[in-house]
PDB file with one MODEL, atoms N, CA, C and O in Angstrom:
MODEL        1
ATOM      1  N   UNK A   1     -24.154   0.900  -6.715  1.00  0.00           N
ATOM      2  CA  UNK A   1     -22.695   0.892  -6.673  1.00  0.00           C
ATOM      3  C   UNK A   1     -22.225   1.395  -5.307  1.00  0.00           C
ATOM      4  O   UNK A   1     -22.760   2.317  -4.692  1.00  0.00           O
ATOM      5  N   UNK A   2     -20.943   0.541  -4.817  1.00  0.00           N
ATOM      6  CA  UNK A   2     -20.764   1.240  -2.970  1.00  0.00           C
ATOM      7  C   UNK A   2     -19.871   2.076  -3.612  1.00  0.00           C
ATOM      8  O   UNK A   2     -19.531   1.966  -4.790  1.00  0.00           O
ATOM      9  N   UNK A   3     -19.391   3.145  -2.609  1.00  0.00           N
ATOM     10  CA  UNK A   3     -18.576   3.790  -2.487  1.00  0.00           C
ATOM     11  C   UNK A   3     -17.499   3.359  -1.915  1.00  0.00           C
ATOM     12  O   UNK A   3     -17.341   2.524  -1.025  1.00  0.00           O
ATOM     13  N   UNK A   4     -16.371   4.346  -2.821  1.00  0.00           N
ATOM     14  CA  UNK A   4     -15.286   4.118  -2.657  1.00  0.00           C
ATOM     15  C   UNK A   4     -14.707   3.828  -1.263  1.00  0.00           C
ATOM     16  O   UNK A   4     -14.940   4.813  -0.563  1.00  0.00           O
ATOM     17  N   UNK A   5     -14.010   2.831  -0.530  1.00  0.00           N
ATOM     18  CA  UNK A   5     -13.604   3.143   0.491  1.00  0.00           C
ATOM     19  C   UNK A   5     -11.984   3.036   0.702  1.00  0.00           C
ATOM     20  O   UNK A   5     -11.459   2.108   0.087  1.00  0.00           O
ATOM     21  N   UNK A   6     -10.862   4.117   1.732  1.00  0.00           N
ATOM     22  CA  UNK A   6      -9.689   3.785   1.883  1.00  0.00           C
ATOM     23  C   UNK A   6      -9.202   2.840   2.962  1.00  0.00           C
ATOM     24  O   UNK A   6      -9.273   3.420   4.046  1.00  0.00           O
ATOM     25  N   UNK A   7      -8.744   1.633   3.080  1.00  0.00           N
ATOM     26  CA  UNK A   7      -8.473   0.996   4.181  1.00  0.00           C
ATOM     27  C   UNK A   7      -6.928   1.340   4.715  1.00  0.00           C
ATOM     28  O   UNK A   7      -5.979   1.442   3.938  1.00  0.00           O
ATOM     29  N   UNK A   8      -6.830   1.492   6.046  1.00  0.00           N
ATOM     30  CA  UNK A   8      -5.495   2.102   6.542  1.00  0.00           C
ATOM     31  C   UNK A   8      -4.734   0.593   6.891  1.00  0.00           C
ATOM     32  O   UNK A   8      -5.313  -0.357   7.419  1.00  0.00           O
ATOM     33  N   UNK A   9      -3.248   0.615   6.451  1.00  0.00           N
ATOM     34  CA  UNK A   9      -2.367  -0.632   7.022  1.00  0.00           C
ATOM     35  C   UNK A   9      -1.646   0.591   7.707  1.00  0.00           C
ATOM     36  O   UNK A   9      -1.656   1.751   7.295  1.00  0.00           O
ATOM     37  N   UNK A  10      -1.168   0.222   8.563  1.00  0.00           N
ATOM     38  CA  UNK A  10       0.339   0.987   9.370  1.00  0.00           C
ATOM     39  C   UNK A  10       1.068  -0.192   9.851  1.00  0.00           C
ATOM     40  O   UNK A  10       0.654  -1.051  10.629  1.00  0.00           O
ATOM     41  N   UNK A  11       2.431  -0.096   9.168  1.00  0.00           N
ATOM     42  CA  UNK A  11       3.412  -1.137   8.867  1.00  0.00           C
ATOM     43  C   UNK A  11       4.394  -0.482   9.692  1.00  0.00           C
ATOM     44  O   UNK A  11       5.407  -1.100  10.023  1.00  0.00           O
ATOM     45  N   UNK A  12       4.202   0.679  10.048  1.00  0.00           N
ATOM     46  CA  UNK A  12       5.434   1.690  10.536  1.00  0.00           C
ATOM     47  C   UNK A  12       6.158   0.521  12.248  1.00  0.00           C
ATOM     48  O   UNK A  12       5.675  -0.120  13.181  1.00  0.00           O
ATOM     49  N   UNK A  13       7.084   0.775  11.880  1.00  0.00           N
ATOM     50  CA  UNK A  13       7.830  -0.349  13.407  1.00  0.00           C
ATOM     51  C   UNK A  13       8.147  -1.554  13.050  1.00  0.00           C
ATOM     52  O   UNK A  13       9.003  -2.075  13.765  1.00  0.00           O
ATOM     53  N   UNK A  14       7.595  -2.422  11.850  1.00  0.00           N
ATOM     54  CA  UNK A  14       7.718  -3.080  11.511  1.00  0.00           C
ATOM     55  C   UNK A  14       9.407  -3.844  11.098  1.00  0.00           C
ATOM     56  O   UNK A  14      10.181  -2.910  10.889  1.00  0.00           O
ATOM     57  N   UNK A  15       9.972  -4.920  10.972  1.00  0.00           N
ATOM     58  CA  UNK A  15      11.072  -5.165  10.275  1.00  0.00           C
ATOM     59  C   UNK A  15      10.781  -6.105   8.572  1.00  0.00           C
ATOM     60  O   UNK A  15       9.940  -6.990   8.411  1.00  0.00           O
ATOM     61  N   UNK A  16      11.448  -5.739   7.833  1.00  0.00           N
ATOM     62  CA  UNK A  16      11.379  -6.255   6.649  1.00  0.00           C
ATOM     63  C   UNK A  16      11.666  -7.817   7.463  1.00  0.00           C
ATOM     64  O   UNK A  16      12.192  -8.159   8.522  1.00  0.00           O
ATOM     65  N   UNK A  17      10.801  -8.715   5.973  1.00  0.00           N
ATOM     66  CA  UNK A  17       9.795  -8.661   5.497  1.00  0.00           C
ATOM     67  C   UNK A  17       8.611  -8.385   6.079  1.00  0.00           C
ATOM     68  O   UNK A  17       7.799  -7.929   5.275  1.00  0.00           O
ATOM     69  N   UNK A  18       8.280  -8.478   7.008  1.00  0.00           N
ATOM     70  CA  UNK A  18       7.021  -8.173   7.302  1.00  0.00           C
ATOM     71  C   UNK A  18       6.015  -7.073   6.471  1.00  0.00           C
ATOM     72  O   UNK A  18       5.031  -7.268   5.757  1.00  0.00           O
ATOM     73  N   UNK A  19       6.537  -6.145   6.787  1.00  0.00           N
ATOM     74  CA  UNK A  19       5.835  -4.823   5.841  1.00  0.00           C
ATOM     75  C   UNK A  19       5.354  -5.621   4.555  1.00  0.00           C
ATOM     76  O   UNK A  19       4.317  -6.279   4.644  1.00  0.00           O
ATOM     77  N   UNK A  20       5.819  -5.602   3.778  1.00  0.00           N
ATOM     78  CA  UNK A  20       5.860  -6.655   2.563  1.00  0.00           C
ATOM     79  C   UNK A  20       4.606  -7.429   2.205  1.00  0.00           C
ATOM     80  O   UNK A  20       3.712  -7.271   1.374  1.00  0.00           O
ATOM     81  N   UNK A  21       4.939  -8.529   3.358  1.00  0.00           N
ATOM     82  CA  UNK A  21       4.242  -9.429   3.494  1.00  0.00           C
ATOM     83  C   UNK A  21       2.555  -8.934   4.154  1.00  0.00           C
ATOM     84  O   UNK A  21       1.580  -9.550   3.723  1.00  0.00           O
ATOM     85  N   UNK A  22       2.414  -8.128   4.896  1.00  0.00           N
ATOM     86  CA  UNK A  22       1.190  -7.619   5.059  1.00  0.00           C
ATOM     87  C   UNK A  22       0.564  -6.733   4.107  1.00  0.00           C
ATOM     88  O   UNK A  22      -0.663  -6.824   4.056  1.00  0.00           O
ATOM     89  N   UNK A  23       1.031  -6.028   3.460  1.00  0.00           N
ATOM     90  CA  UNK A  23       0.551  -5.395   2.255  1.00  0.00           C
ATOM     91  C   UNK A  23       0.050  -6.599   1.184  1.00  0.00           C
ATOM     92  O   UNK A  23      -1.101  -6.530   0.754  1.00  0.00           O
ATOM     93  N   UNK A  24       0.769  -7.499   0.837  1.00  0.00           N
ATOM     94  CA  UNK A  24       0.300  -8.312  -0.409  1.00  0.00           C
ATOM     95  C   UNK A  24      -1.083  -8.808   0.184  1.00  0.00           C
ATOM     96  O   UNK A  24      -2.126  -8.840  -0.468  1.00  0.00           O
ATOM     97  N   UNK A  25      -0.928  -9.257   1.742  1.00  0.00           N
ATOM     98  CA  UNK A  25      -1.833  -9.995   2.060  1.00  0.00           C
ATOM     99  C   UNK A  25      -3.493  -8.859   1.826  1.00  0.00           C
ATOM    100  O   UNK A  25      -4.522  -9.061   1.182  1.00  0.00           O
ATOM    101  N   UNK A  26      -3.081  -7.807   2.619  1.00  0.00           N
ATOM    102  CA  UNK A  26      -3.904  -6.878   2.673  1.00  0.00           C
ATOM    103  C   UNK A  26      -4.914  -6.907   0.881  1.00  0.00           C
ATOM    104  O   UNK A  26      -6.119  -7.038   0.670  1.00  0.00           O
ATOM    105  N   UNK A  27      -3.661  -6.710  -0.155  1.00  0.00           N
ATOM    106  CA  UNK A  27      -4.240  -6.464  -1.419  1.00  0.00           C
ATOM    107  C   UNK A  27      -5.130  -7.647  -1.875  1.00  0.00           C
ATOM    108  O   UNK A  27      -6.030  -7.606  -2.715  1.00  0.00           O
ATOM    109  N   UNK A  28      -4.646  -8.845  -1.062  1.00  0.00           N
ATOM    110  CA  UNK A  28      -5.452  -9.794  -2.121  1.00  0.00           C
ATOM    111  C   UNK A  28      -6.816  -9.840  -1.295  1.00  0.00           C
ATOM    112  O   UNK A  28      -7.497 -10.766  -1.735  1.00  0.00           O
ATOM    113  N   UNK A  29      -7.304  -9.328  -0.500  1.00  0.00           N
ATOM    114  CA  UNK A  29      -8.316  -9.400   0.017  1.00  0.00           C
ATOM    115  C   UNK A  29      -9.171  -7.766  -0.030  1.00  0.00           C
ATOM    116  O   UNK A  29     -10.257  -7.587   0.521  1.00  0.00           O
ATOM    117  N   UNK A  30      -8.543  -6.869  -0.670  1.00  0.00           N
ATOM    118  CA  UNK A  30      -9.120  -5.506  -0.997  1.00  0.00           C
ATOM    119  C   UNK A  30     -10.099  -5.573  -2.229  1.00  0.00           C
ATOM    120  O   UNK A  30      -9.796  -6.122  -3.288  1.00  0.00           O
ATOM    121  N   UNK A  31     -11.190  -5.017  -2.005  1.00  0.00           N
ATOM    122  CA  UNK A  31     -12.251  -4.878  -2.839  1.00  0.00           C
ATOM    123  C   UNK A  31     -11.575  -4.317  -4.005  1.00  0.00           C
ATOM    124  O   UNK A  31     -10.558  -3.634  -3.884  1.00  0.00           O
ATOM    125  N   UNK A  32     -12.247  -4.655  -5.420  1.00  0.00           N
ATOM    126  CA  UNK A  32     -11.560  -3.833  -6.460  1.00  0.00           C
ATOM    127  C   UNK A  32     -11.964  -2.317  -6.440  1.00  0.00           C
ATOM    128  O   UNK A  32     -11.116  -1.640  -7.021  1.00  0.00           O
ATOM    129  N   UNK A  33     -13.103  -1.523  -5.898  1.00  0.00           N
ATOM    130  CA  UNK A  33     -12.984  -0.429  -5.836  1.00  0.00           C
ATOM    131  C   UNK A  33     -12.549   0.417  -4.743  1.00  0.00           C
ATOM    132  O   UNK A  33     -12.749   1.631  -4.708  1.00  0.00           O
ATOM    133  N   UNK A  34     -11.890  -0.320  -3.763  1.00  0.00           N
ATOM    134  CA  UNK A  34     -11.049   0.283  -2.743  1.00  0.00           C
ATOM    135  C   UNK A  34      -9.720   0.767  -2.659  1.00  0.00           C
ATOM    136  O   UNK A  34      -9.032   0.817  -3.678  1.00  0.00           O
ATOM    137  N   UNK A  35      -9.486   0.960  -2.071  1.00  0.00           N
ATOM    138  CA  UNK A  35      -7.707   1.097  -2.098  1.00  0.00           C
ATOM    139  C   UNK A  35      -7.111   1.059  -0.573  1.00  0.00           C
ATOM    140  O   UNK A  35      -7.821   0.715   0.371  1.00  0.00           O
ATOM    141  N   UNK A  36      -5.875   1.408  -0.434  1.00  0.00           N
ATOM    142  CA  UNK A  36      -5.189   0.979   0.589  1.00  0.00           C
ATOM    143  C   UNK A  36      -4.484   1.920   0.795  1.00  0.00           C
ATOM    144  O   UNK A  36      -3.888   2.424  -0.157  1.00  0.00           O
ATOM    145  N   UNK A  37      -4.326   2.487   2.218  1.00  0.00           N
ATOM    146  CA  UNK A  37      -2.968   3.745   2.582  1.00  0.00           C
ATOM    147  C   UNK A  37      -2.218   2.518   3.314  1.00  0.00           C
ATOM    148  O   UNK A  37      -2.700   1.667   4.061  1.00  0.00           O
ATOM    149  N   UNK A  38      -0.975   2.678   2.898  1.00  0.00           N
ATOM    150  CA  UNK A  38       0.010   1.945   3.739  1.00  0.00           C
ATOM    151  C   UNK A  38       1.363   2.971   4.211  1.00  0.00           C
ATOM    152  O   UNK A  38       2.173   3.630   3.560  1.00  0.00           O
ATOM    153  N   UNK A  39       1.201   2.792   5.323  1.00  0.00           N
ATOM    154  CA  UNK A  39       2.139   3.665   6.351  1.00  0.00           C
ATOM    155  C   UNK A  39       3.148   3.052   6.759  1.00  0.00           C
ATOM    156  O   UNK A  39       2.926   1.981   7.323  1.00  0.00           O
ATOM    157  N   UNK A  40       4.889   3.607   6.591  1.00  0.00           N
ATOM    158  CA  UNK A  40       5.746   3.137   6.711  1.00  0.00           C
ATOM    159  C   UNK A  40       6.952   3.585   6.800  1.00  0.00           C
ATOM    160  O   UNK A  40       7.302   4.636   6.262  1.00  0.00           O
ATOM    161  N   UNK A  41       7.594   2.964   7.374  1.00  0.00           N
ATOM    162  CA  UNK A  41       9.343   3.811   7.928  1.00  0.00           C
ATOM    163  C   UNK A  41      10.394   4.132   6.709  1.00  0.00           C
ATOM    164  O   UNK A  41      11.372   4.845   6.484  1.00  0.00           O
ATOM    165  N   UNK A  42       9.616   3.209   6.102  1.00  0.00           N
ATOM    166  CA  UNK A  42      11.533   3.252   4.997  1.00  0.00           C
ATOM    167  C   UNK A  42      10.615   3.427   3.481  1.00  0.00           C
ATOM    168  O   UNK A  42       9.453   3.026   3.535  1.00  0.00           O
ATOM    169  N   UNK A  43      10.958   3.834   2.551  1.00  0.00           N
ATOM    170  CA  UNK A  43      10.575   3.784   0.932  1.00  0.00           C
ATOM    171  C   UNK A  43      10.399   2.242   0.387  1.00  0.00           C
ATOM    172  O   UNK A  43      11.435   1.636   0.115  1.00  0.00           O
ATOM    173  N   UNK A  44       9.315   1.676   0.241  1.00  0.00           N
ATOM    174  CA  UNK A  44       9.175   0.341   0.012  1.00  0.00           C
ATOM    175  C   UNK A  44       9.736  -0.209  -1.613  1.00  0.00           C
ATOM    176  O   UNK A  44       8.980  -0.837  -2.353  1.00  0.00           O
ATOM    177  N   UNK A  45      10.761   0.043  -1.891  1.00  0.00           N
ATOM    178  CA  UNK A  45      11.688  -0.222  -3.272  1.00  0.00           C
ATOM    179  C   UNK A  45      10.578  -1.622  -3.991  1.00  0.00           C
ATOM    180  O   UNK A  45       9.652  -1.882  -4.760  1.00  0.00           O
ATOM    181  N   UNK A  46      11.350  -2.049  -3.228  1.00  0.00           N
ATOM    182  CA  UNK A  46      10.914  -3.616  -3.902  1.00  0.00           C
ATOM    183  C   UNK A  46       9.490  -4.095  -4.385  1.00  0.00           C
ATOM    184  O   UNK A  46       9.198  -4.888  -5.280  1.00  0.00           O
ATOM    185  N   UNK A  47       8.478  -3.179  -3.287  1.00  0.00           N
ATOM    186  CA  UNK A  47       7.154  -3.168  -3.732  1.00  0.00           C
ATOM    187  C   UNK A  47       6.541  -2.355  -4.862  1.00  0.00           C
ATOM    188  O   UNK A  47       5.574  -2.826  -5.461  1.00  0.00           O
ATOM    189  N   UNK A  48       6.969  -1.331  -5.148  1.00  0.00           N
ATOM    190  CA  UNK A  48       6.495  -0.980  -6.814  1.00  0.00           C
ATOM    191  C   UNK A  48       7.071  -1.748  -8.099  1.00  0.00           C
ATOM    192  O   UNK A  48       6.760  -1.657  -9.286  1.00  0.00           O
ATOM    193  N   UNK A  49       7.676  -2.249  -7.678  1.00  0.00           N
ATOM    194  CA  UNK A  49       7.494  -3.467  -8.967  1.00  0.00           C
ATOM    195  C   UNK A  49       6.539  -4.501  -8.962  1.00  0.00           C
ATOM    196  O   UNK A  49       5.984  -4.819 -10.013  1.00  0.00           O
ATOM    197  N   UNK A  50       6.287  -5.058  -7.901  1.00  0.00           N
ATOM    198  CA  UNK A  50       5.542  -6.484  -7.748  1.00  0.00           C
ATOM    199  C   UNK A  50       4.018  -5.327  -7.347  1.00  0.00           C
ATOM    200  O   UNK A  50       3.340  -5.854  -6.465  1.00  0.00           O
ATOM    201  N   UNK A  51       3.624  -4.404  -7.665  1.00  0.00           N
ATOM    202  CA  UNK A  51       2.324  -3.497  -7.846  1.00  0.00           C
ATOM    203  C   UNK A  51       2.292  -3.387  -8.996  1.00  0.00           C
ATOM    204  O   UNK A  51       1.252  -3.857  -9.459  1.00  0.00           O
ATOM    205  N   UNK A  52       3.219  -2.812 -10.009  1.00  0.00           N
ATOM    206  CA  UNK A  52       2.943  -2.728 -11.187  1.00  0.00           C
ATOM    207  C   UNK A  52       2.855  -4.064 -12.032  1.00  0.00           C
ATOM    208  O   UNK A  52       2.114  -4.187 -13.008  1.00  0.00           O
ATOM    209  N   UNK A  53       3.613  -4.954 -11.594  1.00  0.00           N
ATOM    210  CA  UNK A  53       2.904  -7.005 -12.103  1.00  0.00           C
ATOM    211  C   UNK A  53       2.244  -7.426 -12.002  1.00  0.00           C
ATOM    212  O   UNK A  53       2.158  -8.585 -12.409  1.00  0.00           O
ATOM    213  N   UNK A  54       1.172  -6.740 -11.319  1.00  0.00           N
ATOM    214  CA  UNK A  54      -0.024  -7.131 -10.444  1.00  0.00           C
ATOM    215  C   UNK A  54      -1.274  -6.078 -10.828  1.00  0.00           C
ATOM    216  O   UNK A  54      -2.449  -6.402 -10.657  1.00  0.00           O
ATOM    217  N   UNK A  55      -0.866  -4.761 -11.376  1.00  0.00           N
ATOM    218  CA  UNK A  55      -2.434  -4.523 -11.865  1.00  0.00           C
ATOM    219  C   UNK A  55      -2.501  -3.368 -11.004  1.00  0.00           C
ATOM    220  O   UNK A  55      -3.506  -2.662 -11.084  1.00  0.00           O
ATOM    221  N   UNK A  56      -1.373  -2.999 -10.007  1.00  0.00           N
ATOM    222  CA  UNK A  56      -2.205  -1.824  -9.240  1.00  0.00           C
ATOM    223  C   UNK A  56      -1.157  -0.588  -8.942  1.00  0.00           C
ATOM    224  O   UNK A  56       0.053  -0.618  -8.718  1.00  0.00           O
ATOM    225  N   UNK A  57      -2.190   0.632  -9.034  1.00  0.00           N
ATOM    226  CA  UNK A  57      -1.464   1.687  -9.539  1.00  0.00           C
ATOM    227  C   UNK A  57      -1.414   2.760  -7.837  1.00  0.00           C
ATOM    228  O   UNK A  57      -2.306   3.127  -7.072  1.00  0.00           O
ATOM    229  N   UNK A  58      -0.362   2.888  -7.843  1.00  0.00           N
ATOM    230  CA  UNK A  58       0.104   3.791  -6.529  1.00  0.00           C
ATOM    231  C   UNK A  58       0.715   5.294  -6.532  1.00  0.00           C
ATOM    232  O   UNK A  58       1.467   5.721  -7.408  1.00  0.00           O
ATOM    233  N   UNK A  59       0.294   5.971  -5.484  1.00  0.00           N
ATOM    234  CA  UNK A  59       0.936   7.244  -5.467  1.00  0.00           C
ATOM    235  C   UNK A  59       2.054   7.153  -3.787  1.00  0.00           C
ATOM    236  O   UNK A  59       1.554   6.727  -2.746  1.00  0.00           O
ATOM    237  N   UNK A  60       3.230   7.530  -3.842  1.00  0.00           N
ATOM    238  CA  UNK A  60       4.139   7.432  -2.840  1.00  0.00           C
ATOM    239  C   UNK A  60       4.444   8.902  -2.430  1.00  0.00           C
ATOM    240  O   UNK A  60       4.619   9.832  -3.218  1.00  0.00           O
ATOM    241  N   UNK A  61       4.484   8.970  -0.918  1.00  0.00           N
ATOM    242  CA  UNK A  61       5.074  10.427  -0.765  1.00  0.00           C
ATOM    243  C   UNK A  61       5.285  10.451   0.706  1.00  0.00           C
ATOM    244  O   UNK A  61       4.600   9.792   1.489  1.00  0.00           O
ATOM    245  N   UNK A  62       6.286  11.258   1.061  1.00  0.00           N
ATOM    246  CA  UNK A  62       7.021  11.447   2.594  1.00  0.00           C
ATOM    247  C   UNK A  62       6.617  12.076   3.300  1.00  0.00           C
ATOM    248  O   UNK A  62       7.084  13.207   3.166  1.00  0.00           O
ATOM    249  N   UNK A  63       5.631  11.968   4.420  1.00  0.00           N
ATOM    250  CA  UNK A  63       5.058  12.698   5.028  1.00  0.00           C
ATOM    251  C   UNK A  63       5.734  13.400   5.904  1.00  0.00           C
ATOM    252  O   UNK A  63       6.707  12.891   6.459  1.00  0.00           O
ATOM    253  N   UNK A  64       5.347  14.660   6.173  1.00  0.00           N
ATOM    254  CA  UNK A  64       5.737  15.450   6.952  1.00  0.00           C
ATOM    255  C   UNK A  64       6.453  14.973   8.569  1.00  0.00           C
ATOM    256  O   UNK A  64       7.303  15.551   9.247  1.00  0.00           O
ATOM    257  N   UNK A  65       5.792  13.843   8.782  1.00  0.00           N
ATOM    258  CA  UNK A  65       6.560  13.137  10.319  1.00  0.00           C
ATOM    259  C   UNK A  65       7.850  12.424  10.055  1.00  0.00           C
ATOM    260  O   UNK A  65       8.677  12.313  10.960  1.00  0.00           O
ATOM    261  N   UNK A  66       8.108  11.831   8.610  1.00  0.00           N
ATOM    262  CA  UNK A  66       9.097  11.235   7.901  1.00  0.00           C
ATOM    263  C   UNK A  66       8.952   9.922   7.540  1.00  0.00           C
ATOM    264  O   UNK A  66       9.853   9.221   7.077  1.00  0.00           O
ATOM    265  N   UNK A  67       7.509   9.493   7.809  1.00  0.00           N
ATOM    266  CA  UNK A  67       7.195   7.854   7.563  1.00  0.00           C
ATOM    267  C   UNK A  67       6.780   8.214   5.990  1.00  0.00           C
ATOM    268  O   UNK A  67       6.831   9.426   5.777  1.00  0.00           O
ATOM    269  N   UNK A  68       6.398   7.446   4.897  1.00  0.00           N
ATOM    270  CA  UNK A  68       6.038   7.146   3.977  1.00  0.00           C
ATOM    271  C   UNK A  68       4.857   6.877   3.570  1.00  0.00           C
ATOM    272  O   UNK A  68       4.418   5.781   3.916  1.00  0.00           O
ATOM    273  N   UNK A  69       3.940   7.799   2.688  1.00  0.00           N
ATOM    274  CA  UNK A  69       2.566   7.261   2.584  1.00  0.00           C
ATOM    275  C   UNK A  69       2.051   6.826   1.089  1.00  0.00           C
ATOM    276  O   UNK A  69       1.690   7.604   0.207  1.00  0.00           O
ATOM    277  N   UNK A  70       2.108   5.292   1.011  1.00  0.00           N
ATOM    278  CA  UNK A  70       1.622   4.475  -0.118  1.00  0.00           C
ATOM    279  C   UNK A  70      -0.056   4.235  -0.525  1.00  0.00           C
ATOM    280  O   UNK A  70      -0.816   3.293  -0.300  1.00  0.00           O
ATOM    281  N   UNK A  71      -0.212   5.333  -1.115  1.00  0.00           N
ATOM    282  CA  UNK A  71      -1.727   5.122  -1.864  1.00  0.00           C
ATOM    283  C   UNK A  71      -2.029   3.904  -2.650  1.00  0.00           C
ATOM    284  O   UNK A  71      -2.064   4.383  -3.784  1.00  0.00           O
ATOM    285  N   UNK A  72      -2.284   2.569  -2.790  1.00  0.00           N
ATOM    286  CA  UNK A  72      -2.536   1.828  -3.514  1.00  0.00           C
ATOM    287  C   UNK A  72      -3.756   1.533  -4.209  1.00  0.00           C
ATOM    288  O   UNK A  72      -4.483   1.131  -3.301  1.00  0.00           O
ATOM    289  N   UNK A  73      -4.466   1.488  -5.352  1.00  0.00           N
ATOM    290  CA  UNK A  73      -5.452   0.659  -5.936  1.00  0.00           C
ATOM    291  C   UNK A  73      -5.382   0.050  -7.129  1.00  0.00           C
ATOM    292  O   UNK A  73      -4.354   0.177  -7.795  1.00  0.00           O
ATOM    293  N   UNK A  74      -6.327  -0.619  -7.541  1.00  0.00           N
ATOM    294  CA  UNK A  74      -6.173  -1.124  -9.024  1.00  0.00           C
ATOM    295  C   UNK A  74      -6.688  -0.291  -9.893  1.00  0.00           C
ATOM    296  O   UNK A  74      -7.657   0.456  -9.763  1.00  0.00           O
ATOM    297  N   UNK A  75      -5.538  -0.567 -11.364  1.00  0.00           N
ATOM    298  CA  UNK A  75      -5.359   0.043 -12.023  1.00  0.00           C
ATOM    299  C   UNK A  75      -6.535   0.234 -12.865  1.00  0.00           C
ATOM    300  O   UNK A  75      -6.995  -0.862 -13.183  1.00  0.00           O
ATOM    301  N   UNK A  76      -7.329   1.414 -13.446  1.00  0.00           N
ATOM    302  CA  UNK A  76      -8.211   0.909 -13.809  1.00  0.00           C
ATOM    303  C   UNK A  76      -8.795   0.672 -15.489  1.00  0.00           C
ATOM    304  O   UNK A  76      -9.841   0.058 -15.698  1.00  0.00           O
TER     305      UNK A  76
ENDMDL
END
């Protein structure tokens, strides 16, 4: 069995959609026992819904610099 690994996106600078759109892409190509930090300027609203339709379970929180840090994996 491999070990777990975290893959980093940094979306930060980005303009909507983009952010968005690189995360989905990112997920459909993430191993099922991996997960994803996604780094970002604004609170991604729209994306915890279309995560939870999809099977994958996230932790969100504001980092100390003020960007946003999205833990993603599947749910298990």
């Amino acid at each position: 069995m491999k070990d777990e690994q975290t893959h980093l996106l940094d979306v930060r600078g980005l303009e909507p959609p983009e952010p968005l759109e690189r995360v989905l892409e990112a997920l459909d190509t993430l191993a099922s026992d991996n997960s994803l930090l996604m780094l970002i300027d604004r609170e991604p609203r729209p994306l915890y819904g279309i995560l939870d339709k999809n099977g994958y379970a996230y932790q969100a929180g504001l980092a100390d610099s003020g960007h946003y840090e999205i833990l993603i994996r599947r749910k298990r």
